[in-house]
N, C-alpha and C positions, 0 to 999 in steps of 0.2 A: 716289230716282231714277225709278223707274218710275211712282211716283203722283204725280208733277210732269210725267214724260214724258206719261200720260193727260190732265193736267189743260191741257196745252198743245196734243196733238192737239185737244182739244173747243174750247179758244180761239183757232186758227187757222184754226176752219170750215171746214175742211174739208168735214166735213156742214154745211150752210147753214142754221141752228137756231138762235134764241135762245134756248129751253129749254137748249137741250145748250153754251152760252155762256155760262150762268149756271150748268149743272152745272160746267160749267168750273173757272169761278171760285170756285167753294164748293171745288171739290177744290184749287185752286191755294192758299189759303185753309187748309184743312185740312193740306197739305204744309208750307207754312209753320211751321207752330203743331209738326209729326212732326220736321221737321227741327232746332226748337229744343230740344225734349225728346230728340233722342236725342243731340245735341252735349251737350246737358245732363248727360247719363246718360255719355259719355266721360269730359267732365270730374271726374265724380264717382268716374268708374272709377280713372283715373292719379290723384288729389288723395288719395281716401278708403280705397284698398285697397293692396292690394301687386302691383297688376301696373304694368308698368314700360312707358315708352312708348319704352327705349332695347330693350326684347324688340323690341318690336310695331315697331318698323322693323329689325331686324336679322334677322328671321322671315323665310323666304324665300317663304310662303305670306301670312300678317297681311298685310307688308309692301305685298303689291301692292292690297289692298282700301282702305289708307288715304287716295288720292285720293279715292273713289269721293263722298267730303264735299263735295269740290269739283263734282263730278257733279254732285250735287243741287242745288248753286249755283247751277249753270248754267241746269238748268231754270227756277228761283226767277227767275233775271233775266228768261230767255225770257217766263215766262208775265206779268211785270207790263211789259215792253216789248208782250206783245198786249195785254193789261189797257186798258193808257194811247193804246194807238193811234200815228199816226203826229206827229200835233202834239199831243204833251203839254203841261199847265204848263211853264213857264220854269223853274222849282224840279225839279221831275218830269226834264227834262229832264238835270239836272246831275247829278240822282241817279243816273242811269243811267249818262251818262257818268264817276263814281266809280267806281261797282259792277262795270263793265265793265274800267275799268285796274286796279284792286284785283282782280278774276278773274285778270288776264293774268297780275303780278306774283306771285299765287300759284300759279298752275298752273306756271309757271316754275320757282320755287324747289319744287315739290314734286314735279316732273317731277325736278330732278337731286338732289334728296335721295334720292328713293326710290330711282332707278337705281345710285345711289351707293355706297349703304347694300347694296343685292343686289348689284353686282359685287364689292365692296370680301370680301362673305364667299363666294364662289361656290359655294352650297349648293342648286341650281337643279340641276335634269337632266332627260335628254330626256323620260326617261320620266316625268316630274312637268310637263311642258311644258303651259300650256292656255294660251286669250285672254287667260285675266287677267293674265299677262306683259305684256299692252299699255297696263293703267291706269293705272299710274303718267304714263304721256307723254299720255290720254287727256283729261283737263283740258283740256291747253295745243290739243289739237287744236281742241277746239272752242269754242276764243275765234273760231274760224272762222263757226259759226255762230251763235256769239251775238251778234257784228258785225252778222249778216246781219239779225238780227231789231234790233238800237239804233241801226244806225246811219241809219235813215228819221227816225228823231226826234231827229238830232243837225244840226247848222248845217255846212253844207261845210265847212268846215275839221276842227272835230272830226271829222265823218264821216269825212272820209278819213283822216287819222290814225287811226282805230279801222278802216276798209277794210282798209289798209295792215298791223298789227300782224295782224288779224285771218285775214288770207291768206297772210302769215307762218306764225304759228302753225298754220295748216292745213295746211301745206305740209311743214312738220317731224312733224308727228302721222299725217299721212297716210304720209310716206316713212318712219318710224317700223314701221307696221303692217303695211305691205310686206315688210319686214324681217322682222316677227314670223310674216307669212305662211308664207313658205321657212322659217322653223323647224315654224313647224305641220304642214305639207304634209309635212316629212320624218319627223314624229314618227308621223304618220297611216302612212306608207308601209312606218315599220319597226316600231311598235310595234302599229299597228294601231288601232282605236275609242278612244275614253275608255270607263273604267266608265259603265255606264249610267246612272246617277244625275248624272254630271257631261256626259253628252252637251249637255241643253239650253243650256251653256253656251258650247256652239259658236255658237249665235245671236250673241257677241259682236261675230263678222266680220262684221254684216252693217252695222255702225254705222261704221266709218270711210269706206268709200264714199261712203255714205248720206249723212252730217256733211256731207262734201267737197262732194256735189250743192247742201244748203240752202245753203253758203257762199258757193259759185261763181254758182248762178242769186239768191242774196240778193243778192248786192254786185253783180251784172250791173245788176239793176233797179234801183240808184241812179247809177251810173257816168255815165251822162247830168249828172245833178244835181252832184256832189263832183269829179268829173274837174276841174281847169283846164285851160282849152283855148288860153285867149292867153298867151303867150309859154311856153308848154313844147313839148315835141317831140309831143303827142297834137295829133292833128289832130281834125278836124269827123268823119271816119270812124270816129274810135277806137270808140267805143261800137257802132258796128254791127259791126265788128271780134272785141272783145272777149262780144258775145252772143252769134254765132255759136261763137266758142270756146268758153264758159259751156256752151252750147247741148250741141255735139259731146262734148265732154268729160264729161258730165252725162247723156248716153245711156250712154255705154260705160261709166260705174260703175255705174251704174243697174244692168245685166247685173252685176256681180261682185257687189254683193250678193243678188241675185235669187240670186244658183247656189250662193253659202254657206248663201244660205238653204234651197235644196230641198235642200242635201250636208243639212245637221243635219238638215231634216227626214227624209230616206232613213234618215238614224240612228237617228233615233228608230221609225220604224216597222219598221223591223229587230227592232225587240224583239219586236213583237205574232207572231213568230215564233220568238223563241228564248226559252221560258220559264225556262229556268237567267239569264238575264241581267235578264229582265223579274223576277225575285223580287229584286234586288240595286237593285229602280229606289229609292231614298230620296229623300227632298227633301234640298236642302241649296240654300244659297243663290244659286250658279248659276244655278237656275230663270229667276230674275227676267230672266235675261237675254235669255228668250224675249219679254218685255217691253221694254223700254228703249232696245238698239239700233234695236229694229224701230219707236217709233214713229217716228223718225229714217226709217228706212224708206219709213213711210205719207207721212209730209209728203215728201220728195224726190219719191218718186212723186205727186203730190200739184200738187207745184212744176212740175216736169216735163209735167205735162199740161197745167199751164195753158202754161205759155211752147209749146208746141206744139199749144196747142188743141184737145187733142183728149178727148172727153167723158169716150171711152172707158177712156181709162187716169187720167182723176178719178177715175172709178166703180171703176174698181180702188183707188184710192186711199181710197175712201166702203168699200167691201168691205173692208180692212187696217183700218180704225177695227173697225168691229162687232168682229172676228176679234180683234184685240189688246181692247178691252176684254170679249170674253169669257176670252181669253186669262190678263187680268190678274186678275178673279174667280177661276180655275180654280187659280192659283198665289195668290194672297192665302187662298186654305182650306186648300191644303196648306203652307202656310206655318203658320199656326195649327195646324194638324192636326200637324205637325210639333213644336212646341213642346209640347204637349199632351201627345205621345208621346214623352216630350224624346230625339227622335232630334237635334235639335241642341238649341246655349245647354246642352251639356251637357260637362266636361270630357274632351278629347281625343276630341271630334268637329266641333270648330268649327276655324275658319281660323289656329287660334294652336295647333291640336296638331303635336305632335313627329312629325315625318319623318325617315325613314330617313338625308337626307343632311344630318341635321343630329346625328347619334349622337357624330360626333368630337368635340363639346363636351364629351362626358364626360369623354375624353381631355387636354384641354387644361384643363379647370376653369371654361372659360367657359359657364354653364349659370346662368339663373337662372328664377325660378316667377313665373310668367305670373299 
């Protein structure tokens, strides 16, 4: 997710570089080939061993990381819709248009399996409550923005059929994470921080806003082009209409990721004072999420500044590249550093170990080995 998410900020130029468009694309490139090997390596995980893929969705923890597959989908499409441009081959063109209903289709079905599967056993509490409650419906959000980036290389009619599904699905993932919001907010207020190790995954919230902005100023900037305007009820204004709203709307999330983002970061530097909590900082895969939402982040801001012009908050957007991919360096060595030290990929320290509200399985008999 995060080295598709890099490999799509450098292809959306943001910084105006054909060196760093070709780094791009080696990394896009590279993601591709990570993403096969590690599907690879699942498959061989449920096929060759004894862990069971009916655990790994009934896990009230596993459970919510199994979209995250679809995540890195997402990027994959992103980064070969900048790849191809805006008039791709006629072939090129159908691809994406596949690619793109086959994402919707699955995020769908894996949005209500997942959610299904964690109500169905309600082994969830406040006090175990984080962002990652939100991945499961995360997918389907951002058919939102992957619209935004295929549907310039689709023919009016697809295009809006792919508009249309795609602002849908934003619209369910966004009011989705709202939701998850008021639980987060109340868990923060009575239980207090996360462990410090699991803070940087507060970076989560700053990605559905963020999503919402590419989707809304993405689909604004075709809406001229895909809109029909004779015989339906849009008139010749619509479009000036709908940018303005794009526009307006697209300010004020802007702000609510910004403020999730300084909340985690105030968290984070709360440690460099309290050394009982800064000894407890471990990697664990959360990190990444100081990555990924955020680069969602850069390009909204990014987008943002163009559609208002204005240099200055580019150059903020040119400043969140540099920063995220030092960012991404910084957490790709403790990642490694991590395995090394096998503080994780180590039994009952990974997203499939046993939690407290899951002990009544003892009780019942239903318990099996992961």
């Amino acid at each position: 997710m995060s080295l598709g998410g890099i490999a799509n900020l450098l292809l959306s130029r943001i910084i105006d570089s054909t060196p760093l468009f070709y780094v791009g694309t080696t990394l896009y490139l590279l993601n591709l080939l990570y993403i096969l090997i590690l599907v690879s390596l699942q498959i061989a995980r449920f096929t060759l061993t004894r862990a069971s893929l009916r655990w790994t969705l009934s896990h009230p923890l596993e459970c919510c990381f199994v979209p995250t597959v679809l995540l890195a989908c997402a990027t994959s499409i992103n980064g070969l819709a900048l790849i191809l441009g805006d008039l791709p081959a006629r072939g090129w063109e159908m691809v994406l248009r596949v690619l793109f209903w086959a994402y919707f289709t699955s995020s769908l079905l894996i949005s209500l399996v997942c959610y299904t599967s964690l109500f169905s056993r309600g082994e969830q509490s406040l006090h175990h409550m984080s962002p990652a409650w939100v991945l499961p419906i995360f997918p389907l959000m951002l058919c939102g923005s992957v619209a935004a980036v295929v549907v310039p290389t689709q023919t009016p009619t697809a295009a809006l059929a792919m508009a249309i599904g795609g602002l849908t699905c934003q619209g369910l993932g966004f009011g989705v994470s709202c939701m998850m919001y008021a639980v987060l907010l109340l868990r923060l207020m009575t239980e207090g921080w996360p462990p410090a190790k699991a803070r940087p995954g507060l970076f989560m919230n700053c990605g559905p806003p963020a999503f919402t902005i590419l989707c809304l100023l993405g689909l604004n900037s075709e809406a001229g082009r895909i809109l029909p305007v004779s015989g339906t009820q849009w008139g010749p204004l619509a479009g000036q209409m709908l940018a303005v709203m794009a526009t307006v709307t697209s300010i004020a999330l802007w702000m609510l990721s910004a403020w999730f983002y300084l909340l985690t970061l105030a968290s984070l530097v709360q440690l460099v004072w309290d050394r009982e909590e800064r000894a407890r900082m471990e990697f664990m895969l959360a990190w990444w999420a100081s990555v990924f939402p955020n680069t969602g982040f850069a390009m909204a801001t990014n987008e943002l500044g163009t559609v208002l012009g204005s240099s200055a908050v580019r150059g903020v957007a040119k400043g969140m590249v540099v920063w995220l991919l030092i960012v991404f360096i910084g957490v790709a060595v403790m990642h490694v550093r991590a395995v090394v030290r096998r503080e994780i990929m180590v039994e009952g320290k990974d997203e499939d170990r046993v939690i407290d509200t899951m002990f009544h399985r003892d009780l019942t008999g239903d318990v099996e080995t992961a």
